[in-house]
C-alpha positions in Angstrom: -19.0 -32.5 16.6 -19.4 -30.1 13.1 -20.7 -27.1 13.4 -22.8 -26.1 10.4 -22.7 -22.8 8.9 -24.0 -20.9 5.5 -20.5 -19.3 4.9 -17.1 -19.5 6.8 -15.0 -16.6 6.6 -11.4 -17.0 7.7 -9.6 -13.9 8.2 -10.8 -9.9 9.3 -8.7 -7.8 7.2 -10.3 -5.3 5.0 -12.8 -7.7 3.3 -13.8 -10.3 6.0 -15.9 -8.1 8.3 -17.6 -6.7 5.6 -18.8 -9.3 3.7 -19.4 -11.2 7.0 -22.0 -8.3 7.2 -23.6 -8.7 4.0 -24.0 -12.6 4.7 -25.7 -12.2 7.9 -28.1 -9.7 6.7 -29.2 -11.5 4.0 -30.3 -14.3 6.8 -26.9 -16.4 6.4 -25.4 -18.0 9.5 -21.4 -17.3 9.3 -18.4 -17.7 11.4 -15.7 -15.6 11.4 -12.3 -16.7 12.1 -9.3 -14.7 13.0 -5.9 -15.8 14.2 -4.5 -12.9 15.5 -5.2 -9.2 15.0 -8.7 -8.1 14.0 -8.7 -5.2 11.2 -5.5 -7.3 9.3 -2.6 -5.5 8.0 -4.3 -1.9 7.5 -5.5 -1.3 11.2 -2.7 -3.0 12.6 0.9 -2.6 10.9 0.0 -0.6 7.5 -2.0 2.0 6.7 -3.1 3.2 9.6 -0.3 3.3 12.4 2.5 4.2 9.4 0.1 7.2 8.1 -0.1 8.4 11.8 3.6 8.2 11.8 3.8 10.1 8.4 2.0 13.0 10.3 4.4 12.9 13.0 6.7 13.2 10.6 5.5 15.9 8.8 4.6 17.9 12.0 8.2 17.6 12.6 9.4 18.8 9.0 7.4 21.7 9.3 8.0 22.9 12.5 11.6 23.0 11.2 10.1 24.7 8.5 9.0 27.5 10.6 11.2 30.6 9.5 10.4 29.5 6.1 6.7 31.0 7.1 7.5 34.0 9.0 6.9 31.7 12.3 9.3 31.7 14.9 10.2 29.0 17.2 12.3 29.6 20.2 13.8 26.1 21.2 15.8 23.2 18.5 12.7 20.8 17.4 13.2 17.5 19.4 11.2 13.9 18.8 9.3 12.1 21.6 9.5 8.6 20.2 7.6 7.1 22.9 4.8 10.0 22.6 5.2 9.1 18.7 4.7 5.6 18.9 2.1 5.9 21.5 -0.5 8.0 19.6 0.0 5.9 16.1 -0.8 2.5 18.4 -3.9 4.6 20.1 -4.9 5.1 16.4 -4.7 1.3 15.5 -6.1 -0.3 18.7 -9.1 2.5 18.6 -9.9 0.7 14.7 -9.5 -2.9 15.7 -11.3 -2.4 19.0 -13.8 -1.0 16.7 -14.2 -4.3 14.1 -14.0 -6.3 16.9 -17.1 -4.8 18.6 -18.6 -4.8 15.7 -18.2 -8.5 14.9 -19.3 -9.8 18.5 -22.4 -7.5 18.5 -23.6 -8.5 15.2 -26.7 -11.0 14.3 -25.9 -14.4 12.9 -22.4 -14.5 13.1 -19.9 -16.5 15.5 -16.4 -14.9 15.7 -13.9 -17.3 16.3 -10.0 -17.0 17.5 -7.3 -19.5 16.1 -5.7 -21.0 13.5 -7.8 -22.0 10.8 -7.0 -24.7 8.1 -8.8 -27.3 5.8 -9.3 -30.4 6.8 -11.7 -30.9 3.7 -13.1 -29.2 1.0 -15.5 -27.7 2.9 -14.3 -28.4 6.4 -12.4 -26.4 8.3 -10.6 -26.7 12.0 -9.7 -24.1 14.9 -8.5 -25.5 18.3 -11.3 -28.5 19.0 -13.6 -27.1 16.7 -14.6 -28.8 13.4 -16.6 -26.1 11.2 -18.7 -26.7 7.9 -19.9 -24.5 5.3 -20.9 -24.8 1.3 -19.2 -21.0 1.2 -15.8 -20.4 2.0 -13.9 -16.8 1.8 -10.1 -16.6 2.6 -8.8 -13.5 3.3 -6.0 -14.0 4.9 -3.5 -11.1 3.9 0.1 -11.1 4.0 3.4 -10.4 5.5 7.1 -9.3 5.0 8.8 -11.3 2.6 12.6 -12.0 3.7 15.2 -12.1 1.2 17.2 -14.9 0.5 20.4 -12.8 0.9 23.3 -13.7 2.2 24.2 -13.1 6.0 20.6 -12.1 6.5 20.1 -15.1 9.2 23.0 -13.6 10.7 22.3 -10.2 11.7 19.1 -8.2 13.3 16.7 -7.0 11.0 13.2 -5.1 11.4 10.0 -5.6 9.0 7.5 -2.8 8.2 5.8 -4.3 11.7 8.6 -4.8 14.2 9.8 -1.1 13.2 6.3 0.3 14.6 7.2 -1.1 17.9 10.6 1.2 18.5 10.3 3.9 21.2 13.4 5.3 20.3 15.3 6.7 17.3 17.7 4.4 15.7 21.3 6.1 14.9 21.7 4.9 11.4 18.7 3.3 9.8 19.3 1.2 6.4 16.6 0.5 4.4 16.9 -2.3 2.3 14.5 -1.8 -0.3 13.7 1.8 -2.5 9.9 1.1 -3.4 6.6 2.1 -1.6 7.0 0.8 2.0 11.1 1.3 2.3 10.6 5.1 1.0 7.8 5.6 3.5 9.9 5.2 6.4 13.2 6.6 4.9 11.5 10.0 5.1 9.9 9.1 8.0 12.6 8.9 9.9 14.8 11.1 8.5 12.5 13.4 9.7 12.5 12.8 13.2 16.6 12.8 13.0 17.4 9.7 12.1 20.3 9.2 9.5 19.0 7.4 6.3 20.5 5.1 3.6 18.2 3.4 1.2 19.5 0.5 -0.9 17.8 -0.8 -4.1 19.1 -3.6 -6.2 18.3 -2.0 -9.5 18.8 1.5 -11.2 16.5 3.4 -9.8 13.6 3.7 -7.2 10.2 2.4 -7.5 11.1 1.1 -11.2 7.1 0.1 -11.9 6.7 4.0 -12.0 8.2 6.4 -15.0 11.6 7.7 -15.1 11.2 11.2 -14.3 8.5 10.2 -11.5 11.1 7.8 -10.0 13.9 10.7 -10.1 11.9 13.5 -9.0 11.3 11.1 -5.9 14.9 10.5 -5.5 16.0 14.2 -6.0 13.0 14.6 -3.0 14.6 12.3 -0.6 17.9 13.1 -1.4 17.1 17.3 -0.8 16.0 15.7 3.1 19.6 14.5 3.8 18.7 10.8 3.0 21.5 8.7 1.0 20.2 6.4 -1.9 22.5 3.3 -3.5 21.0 2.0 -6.3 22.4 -0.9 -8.5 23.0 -2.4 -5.1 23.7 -5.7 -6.6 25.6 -7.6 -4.5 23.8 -7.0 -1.0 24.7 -8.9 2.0 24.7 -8.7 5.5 27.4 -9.4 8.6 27.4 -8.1 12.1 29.1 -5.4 13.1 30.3 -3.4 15.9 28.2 -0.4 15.5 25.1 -2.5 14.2 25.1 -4.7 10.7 27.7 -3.7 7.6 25.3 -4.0 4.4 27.1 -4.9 1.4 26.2 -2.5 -1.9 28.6 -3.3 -3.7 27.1 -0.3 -6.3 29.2 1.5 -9.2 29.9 4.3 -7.2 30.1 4.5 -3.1 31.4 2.7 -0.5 30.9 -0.9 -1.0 29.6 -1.3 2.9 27.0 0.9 4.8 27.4 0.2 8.4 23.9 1.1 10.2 22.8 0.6 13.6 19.3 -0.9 12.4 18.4 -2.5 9.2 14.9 -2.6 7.3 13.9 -5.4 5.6 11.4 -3.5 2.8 11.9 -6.1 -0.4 8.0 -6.7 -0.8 5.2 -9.1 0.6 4.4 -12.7 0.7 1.0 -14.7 1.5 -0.2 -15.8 4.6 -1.1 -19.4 2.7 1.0 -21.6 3.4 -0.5 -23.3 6.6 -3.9 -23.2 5.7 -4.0 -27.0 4.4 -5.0 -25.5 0.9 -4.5 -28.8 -0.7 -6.6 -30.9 1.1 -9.3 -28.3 -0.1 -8.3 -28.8 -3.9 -7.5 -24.6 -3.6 -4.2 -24.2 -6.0 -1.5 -21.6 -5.7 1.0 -20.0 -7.6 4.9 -20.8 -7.3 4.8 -17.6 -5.0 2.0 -18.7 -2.6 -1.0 -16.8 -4.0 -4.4 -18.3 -4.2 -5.1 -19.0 -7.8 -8.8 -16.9 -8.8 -10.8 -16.0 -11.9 -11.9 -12.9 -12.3 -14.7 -12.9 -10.0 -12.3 -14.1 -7.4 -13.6 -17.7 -7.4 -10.8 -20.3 -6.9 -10.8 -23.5 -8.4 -12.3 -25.7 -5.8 -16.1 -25.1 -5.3 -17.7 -22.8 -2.9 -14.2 -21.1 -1.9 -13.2 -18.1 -2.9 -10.2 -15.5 -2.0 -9.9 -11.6 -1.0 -7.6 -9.2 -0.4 -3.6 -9.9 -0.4 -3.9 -13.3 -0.7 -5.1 -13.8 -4.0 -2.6 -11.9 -5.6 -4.7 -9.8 -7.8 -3.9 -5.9 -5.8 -1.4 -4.9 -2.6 -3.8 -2.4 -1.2 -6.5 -2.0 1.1 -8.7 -0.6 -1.1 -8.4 -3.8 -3.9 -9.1 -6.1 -0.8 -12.4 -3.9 -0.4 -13.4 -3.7 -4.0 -13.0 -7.7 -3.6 -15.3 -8.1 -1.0 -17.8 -5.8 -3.1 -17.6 -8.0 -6.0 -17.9 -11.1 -4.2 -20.9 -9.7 -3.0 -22.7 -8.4 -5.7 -22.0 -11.3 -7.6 -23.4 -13.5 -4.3 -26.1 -11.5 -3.2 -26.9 -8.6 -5.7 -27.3 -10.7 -8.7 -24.3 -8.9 -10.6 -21.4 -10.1 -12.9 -19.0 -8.0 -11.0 -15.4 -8.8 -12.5 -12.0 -8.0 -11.3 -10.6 -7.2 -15.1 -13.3 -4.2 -15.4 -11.6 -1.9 -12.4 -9.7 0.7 -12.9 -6.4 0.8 -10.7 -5.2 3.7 -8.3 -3.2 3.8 -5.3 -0.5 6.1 -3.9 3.2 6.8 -2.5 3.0 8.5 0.5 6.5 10.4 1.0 5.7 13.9 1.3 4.7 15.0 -1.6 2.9 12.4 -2.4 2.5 10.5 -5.6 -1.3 9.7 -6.6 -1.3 7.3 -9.9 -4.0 5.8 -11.7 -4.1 3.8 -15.1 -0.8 3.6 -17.4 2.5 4.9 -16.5 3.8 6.8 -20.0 5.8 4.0 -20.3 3.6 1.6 -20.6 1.2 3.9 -22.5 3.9 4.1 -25.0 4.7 0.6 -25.3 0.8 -0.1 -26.2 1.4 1.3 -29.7 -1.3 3.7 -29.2 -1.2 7.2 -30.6 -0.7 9.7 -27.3 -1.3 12.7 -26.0 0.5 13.9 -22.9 0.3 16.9 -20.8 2.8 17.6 -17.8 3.0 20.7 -15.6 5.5 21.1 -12.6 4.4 22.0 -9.5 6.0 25.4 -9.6 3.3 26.7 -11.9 0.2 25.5 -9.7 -0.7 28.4 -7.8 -1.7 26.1 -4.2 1.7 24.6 -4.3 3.4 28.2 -4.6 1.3 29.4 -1.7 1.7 26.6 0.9 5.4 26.6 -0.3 5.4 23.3 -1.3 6.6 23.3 -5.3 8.3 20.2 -5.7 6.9 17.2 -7.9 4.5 17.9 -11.0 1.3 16.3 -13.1 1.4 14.5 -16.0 -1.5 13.0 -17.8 -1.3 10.6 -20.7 -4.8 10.1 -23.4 -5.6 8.2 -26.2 -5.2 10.7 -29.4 -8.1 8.9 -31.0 -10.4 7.9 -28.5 -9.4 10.8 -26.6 -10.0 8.8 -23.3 -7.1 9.1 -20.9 -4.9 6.7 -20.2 -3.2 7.1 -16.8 -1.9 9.9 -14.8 0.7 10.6 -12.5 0.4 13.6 -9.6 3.5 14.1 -7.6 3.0 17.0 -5.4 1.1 18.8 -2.6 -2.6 17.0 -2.3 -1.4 14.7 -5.0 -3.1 11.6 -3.0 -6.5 13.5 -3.1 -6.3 15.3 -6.4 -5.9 12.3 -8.4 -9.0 11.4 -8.1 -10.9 13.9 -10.3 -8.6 12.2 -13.3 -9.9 8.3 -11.6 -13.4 9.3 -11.6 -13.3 10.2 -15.3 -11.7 7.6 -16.5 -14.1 5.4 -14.5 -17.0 7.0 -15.8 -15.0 6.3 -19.4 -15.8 9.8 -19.8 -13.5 11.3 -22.5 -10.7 13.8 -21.5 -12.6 17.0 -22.6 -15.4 16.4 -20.1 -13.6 17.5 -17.2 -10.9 19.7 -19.3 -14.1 22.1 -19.2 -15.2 21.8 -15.8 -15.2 24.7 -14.0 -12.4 23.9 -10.7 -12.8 25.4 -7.3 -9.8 27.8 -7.0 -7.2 27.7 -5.0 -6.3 24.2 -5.5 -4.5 21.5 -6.9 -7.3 19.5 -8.9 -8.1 22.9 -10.5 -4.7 22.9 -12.6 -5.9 19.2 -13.9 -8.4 20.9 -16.7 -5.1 23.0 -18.0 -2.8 20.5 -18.0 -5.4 18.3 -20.3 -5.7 21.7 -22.5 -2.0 21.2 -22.7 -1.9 17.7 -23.9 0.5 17.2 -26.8 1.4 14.5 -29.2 4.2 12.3 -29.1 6.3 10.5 -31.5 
């Protein structure tokens, strides 16, 4: 037998639950369907359990850090990995247990466990059950890509979710991969004593992000102890004795790093391709991602796409603002699209980076007349107290419109601080608004009125 429904909403990432909330209250009958982990890639093997260990991390840096503040610590600093691992898992489990008891207790909705996929355009299987609805939402997420590289079927490798489940510290950890993710645990576990190489394939680290941010970061890393090999162009892998021998093959270095665990950090990939998608008339790209307009609509009727899967943002936070807009437009009556937000996220090394809007680069590239402003960390007064001074701010405005464009904030607080520039530029408030707000001292965010004071012209 079918089972009717209003709305069918495969997968409880960030999105799902959400919007499986909004449809209920607004008297729809919905099913939820999840095939594994409730909470999706945030709760369970990103955000979540790797910021936990990012605090672990940093309890451990300073701790080392002690004489540094006057604070004196009689015995060497040593790592618990088991107490580590333990209390970023309590952290996750606490969350999903949390969405899941939120799903099952909530009105109009049937939560489901299983694989979903189409058996029609607007029919859907899991186990013995045949499911029907005129509204269906994928949000599905993602996983670890693996690179076609050579030897890698040959060798053992960890993903940003198998390294969660080691207890103990590896001896020599290679991360294969300098962006976002890779970096993250580089520090990471440099921290807790681990030695660290990172290998990136072109020039220079996180390359979407502006020269100087990109080798500020690497001057960061490299002050820890960690080792970085760019223009690692030729990388392969082979056993080894002592673990796997990565071939670099860089300009300079030795053209094999032998480590006794490798990381696999060389981006993301769609969970789409067992859904049936094509017996549903839903297209993808030549990557995997679900083809959407701009109010995430795909191009069979009645099914739309959220989160990771859709290929328009990597973060938890665009996965949320796509439920929103889905919703308004649903239920609200808006014309919500994806085109008119403003996009932020952040680098979590310590410092972190906070970003919104243009890098310079790309501000430069637009042909615009600029303005930029950039400060190092050393002159901002919060930094100098809590002895953190590296990184710095740079902000980058229209000349004429006087609207800025983008911003960068390496540094102490960075992650929060950015946020007074997002709001602004959200509110398409121009940049003198908040150059003459009046800042709560001492802090970061009250430097970001004197660096837009500062703003310059540039050829």
């Amino acid at each position: 037998m079918t089972k009717d429904f209003d709305a069918i909403v495969v997968g409880a990432g960030q999105a799902g639950p959400s919007l499986a909330g909004r449809l209920t209250a607004a008297g729809m009958k919905v099913a939820i369907i999840e095939r594994k982990l409730f909470g999706g890639t945030c709760v369970n093997t990103g955000c979540m359990p790797t910021k936990t260990l990012v605090a672990s991390a940093y309890a451990a840096h300073l701790a080392r850090r002690g004489p540094d503040f006057g604070v004196s610590i009689a015995s060497p600093i040593t790592i618990d990995m088991k107490r580590v691992k333990a209390r970023a898992e309590s952290v996750s489990t606490h969350a999903r247990t949390n969405v899941e008891t939120w799903l099952h207790g909530m009105n109009g909705l049937t939560v489901l466990e299983g694989h979903a996929h189409f058996e029609g355009p607007n029919t859907i299987r899991v186990g013995d059950e045949l499911l029907k609805a005129p509204r269906i939402f994928l949000n599905v997420g993602g996983r670890a890509s693996i690179p076609d590289m050579p030897g890698v079927d040959t060798v053992s490798y960890l993903t940003n979710t198998s390294i969660l489940q080691l207890d103990t510290l590896p001896r020599h950890l290679v991360v294969v991969g300098g962006s976002y993710i890779g970096l993250e645990f580089a520090q990471m576990y440099r921290r807790f004593g681990t030695q660290v190489t990172v290998v990136e394939k072109g020039p220079r680290l996180i390359a979407r992000e502006d020269e100087d941010v990109s080798e500020a970061i690497r001057d960061i890393l490299i002050a820890e102890g960690i080792t970085v090999r760019t223009n690692a162009t030729c990388i392969g892998f082979k056993p080894h004795a002592d673990g796997v021998a990565v071939d670099v093959d860089c300009t300079s270095g030795d053209p094999v790093v032998v480590g006794s665990h490798v990381l696999l950090a060389v981006g993301r990939r769609p969970n789409t391709d067992d859904l049936g998608l094509d017996k549903a008339g839903v297209a993808v790209d030549a990557r995997g991602y679900i083809e959407v307009d701009d109010t995430l609509a795909t191009g069979a009727p009645g099914i739309w796409a959220l989160g990771d899967c859709n290929g328009r943002g990597a973060f938890t936070h665009t996965a949320y603002n796509d439920y929103e807009i889905v919703a308004a437009n649903l239920l609200d009556g808006a014309s919500r699209r994806v085109s008119d937000r403003l996009l932020g996220y952040a680098l979590y090394i310590d410092p972190p980076l906070g970003r919104v809007g243009m890098t310079e680069t790309e501000a430069r590239k637009s042909g615009r007349k600029l303005l930029v402003s950039k400060r190092p960390m050393t002159r901002v007064g919060r930094a100098i107290e809590k002895d953190e001074t590296k990184g710095f701010m740079k902000i980058v405005a229209d000349a004429e419109t006087r609207k800025i464009l983008g911003a960068a904030i390496l540094g102490t607080g960075g992650d929060e601080a950015i946020h007074g520039i997002l709001d602004m530029m959200n509110a398409g408030a121009d940049y003198t608004t908040l150059q003459w707000a009046m800042p709560i001292h001492p802090t970061v965010s009250e430097l970001i009125p004197t660096v837009l004071g500062d703003l310059k012209p540039v050829a």
